[in-house]
C-alpha positions in Angstrom: 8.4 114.4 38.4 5.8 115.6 35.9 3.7 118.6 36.8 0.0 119.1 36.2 -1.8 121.5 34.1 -4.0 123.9 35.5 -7.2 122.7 33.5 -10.8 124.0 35.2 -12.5 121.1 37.2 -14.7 118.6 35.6 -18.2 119.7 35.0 -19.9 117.9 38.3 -17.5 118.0 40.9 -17.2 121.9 39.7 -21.4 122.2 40.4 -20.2 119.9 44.0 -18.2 122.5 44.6 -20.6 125.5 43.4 -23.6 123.7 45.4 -21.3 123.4 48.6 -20.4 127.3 48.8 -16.9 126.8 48.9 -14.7 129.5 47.2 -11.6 131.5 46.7 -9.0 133.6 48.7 -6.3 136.4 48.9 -2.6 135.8 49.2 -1.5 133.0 51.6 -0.2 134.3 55.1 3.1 133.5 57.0 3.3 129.5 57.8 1.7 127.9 60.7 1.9 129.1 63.9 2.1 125.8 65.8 5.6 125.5 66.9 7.4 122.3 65.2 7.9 119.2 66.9 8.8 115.5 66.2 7.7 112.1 67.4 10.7 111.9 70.1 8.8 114.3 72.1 7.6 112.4 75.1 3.8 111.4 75.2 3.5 113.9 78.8 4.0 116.8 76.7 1.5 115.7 74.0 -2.3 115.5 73.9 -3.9 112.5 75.4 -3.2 109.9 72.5 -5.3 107.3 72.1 -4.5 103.1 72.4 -3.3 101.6 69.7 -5.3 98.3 67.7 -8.5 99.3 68.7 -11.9 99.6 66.7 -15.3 101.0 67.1 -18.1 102.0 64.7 -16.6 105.7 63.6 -13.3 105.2 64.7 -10.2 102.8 64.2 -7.1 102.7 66.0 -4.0 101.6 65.2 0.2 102.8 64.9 2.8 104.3 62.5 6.0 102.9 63.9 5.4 105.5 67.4 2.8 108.0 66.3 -0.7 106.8 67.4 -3.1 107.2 64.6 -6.6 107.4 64.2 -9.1 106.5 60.7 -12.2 108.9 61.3 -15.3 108.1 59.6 -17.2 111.1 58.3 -19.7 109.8 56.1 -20.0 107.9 52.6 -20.9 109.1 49.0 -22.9 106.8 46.7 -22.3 107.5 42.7 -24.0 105.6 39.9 -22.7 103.0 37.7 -23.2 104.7 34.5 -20.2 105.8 32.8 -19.9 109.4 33.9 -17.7 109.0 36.6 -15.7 106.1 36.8 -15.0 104.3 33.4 -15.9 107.5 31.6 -16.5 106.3 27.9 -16.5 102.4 28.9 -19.7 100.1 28.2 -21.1 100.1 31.5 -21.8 96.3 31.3 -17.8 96.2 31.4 -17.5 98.3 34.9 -20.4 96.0 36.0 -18.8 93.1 35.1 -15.2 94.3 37.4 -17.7 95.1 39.9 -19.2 91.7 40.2 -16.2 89.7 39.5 -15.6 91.6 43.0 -18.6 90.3 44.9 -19.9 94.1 44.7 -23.1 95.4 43.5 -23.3 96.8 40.0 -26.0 99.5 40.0 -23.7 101.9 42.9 -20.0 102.6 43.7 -19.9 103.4 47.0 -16.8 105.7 48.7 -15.8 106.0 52.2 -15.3 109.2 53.5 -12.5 108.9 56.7 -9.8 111.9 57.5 -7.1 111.0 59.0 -6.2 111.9 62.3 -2.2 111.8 63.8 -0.8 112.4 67.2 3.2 113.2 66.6 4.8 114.7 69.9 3.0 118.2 71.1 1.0 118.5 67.2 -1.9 116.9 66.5 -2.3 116.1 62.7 -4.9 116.0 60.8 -5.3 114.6 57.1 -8.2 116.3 54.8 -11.4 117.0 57.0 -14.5 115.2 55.1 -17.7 116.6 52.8 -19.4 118.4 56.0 -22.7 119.2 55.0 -22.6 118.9 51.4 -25.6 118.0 49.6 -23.7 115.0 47.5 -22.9 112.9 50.6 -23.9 111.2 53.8 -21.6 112.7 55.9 -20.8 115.4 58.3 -19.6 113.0 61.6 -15.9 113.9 61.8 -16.5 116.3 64.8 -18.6 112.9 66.3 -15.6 110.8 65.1 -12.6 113.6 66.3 -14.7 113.5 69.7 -14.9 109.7 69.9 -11.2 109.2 69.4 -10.8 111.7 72.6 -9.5 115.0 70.8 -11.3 118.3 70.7 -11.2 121.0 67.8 -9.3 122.9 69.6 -6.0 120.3 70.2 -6.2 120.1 66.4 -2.7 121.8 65.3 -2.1 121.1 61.7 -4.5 120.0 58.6 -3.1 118.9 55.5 -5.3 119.3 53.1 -4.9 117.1 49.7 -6.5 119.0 47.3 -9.6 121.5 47.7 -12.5 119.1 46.4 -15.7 119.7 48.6 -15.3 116.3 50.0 -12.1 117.5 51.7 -12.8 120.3 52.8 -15.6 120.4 53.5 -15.2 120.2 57.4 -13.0 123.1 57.2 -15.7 125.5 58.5 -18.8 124.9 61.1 -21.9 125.9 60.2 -22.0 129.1 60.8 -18.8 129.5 59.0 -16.3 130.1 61.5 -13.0 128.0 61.5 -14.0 124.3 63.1 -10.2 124.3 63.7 -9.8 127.5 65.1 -6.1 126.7 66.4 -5.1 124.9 63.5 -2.3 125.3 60.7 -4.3 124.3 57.2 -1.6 123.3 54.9 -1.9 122.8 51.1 0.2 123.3 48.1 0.7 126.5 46.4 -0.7 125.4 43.3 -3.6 124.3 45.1 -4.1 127.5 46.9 -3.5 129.7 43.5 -6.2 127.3 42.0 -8.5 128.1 44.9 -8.1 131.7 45.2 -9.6 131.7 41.5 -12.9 130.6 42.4 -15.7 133.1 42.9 -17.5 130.3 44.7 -15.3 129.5 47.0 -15.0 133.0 48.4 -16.6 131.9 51.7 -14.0 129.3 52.2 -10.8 131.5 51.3 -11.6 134.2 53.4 -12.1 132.3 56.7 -9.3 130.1 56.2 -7.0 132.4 54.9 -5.3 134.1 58.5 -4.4 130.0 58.4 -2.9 129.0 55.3 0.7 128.0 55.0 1.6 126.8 51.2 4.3 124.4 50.2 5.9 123.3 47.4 5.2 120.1 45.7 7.1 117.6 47.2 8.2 119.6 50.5 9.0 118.2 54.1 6.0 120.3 55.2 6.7 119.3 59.1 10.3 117.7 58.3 10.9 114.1 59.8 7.4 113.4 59.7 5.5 114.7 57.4 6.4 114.9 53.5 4.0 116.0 50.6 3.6 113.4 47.5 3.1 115.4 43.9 0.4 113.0 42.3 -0.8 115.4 39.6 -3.4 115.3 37.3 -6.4 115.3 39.8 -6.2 118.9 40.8 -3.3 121.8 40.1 -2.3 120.8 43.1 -3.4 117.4 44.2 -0.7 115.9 47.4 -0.1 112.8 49.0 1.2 112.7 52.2 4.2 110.3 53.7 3.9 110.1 57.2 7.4 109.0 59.0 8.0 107.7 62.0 11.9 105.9 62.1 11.9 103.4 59.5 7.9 102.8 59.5 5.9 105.1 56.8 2.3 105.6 55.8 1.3 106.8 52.4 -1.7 108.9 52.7 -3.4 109.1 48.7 -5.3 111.2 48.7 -7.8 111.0 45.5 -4.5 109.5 43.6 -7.2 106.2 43.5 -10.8 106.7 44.9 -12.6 103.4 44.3 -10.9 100.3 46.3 -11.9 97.9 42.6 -12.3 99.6 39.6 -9.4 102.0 40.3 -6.6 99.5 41.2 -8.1 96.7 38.2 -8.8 99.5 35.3 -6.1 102.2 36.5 -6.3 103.2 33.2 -10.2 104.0 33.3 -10.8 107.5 33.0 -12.4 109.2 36.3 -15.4 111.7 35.7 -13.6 114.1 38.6 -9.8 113.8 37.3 -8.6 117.3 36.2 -6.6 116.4 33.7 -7.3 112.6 32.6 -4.5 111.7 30.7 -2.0 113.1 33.9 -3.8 111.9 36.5 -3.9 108.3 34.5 -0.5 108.0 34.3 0.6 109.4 38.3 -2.3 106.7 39.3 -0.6 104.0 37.4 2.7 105.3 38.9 1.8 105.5 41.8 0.2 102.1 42.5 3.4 100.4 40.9 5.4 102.4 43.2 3.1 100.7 45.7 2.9 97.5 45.0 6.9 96.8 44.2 7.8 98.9 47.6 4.8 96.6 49.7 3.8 100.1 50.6 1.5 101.0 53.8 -1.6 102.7 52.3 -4.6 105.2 54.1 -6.9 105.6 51.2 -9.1 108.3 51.8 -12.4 106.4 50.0 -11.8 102.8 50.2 -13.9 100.4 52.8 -13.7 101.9 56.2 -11.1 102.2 57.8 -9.0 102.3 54.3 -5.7 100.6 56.0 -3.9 98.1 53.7 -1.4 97.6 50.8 -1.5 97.3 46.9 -0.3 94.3 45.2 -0.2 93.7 41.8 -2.7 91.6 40.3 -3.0 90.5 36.0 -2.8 93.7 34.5 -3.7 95.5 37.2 -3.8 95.9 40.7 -5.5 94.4 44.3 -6.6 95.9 47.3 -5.3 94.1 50.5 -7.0 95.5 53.3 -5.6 95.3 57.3 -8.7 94.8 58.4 
């Protein structure tokens, strides 16, 4: 699998992450402290789980073969149609026009925000943690959403964090920057982590969550049997999808591998405004949603329509979003 260069982040998401406060760390510590465990653990010994195939506003419901699952809704980020994010270089009367051919408005390109949240035995999983408070977005409800779906900070074990853009980790810390997690594992990849610690203004960040950190390599069973990192490079140094197991069904978690449920599946090869390295990330998008679409893959994708459930099939010379619900 190719590997990413380390190329600085594009100009605006690098002010996102400058205006947010979030910033670099020291050496990553000894792995997680939470002790392993597997789906086959009985539900007695695990957290109060919630019911399966159930929705409300913030908070959707549903299975991954025997792990209950939960789509949080932190908030939403609204972006304008003009050619410097998505399309980059396009005439935007072309992005308007995939946009309409849609049935979407043509002025905004709207993104869900929703972590994931997983129960699996005694851990309790959790899948990026939203923008919190950051000026760019309406967000900041995961705790509302976490508390909703009956789990406390606290029972939170493990975060998987897909790459360090402010509207991932952004719940990381409370507001008065303490942990919001304060019992929780916060894995990400070592690249990620290396390109993290180098960021004078992200210091805030690396120091709290540093006692925390466990790294992985790209493409490690990070909690083995259920939990497998995805290289998608290109995005970040260290951009990860996640496979989430449970006996023969799987959930691909993407991460930003795809951020906009239309233009990103119908003009994969559009360039992205926040893509690290455009030309990588182009071709591990395009990758990617083949893989998707010939395996009928289960997607959870991060910033399509709530709840962000569904598959990819192929569609022309692109691809189509087919939504669960």
């Amino acid at each position: 699998m190719v590997r990413m260069t380390r190329k600085p982040l594009p100009a605006l998401m690098f002010a996102l992450l400058a205006g947010t406060g979030l910033g670099a760390c020291s050496n990553p510590p000894p792995a997680a402290t939470a002790t392993a465990g597997t789906e086959a653990q009985t539900a007695a010994e695990a957290p109060a789980a919630p019911a399966p195939a159930a929705a409300e506003a913030d908070v959707f419901r549903f299975r991954i073969g025997a792990l209950d699952a939960v789509a949080l809704k932190d908030g939403d980020i609204d972006l304008p149609n003009d050619g410097s994010v998505f399309g980059v270089g396009q005439p935007v009367a072309d992005i308007s026009a995939v946009l309409a051919d849609a049935g979407l408005e043509t002025g905004t390109l709207h993104l869900a925000i929703q972590p994931l949240l997983v129960h699996a035995g005694t851990r309790v999983l959790l899948f990026d943690t939203g923008a919190g408070n950051a000026d760019f977005a309406r967000a900041g409800h995961l705790q509302a959403s976490l508390h909703d779906a009956g789990v406390e900070p606290g029972q939170v074990t493990d975060i998987f964090i897909s790459h360090a853009h402010p509207d991932h980790v952004g719940g990381l810390l409370a507001g008065d920057g303490a942990l919001a997690f304060p019992n929780a594992a916060i894995h990400l990849s070592a690249p990620e982590w290396a390109a993290l610690k180098q960021r004078p203004d992200a210091a805030a960040l690396v120091g709290a969550i540093e006692p925390k950190v466990a790294t992985f390599e790209p493409g490690a069973a990070v909690v083995p049997g259920v939990v497998t990192a995805v290289a998608v490079d290109g995005h970040t140094p260290g951009h990860s999808a996640y496979e989430i197991t449970s006996g023969d069904a799987k959930l691909l978690y993407i991460g930003d591998a795809a951020h906009h449920s239309v233009i990103s599946l119908r003009r994969p090869q559009w360039t992205v405004q926040f893509d690290g390295d455009a030309a990588l990330a182009k071709a591990s998008r395009g990758a990617l949603l083949q893989r998707a679409a010939e395996g009928n893959l289960r997607i959870y994708a991060v910033h399509f329509p709530f709840p962000g459930l569904g598959r990819i099939q192929a569609e022309g010379d692109g691809f189509a979003w087919v939504p669960e619900r």
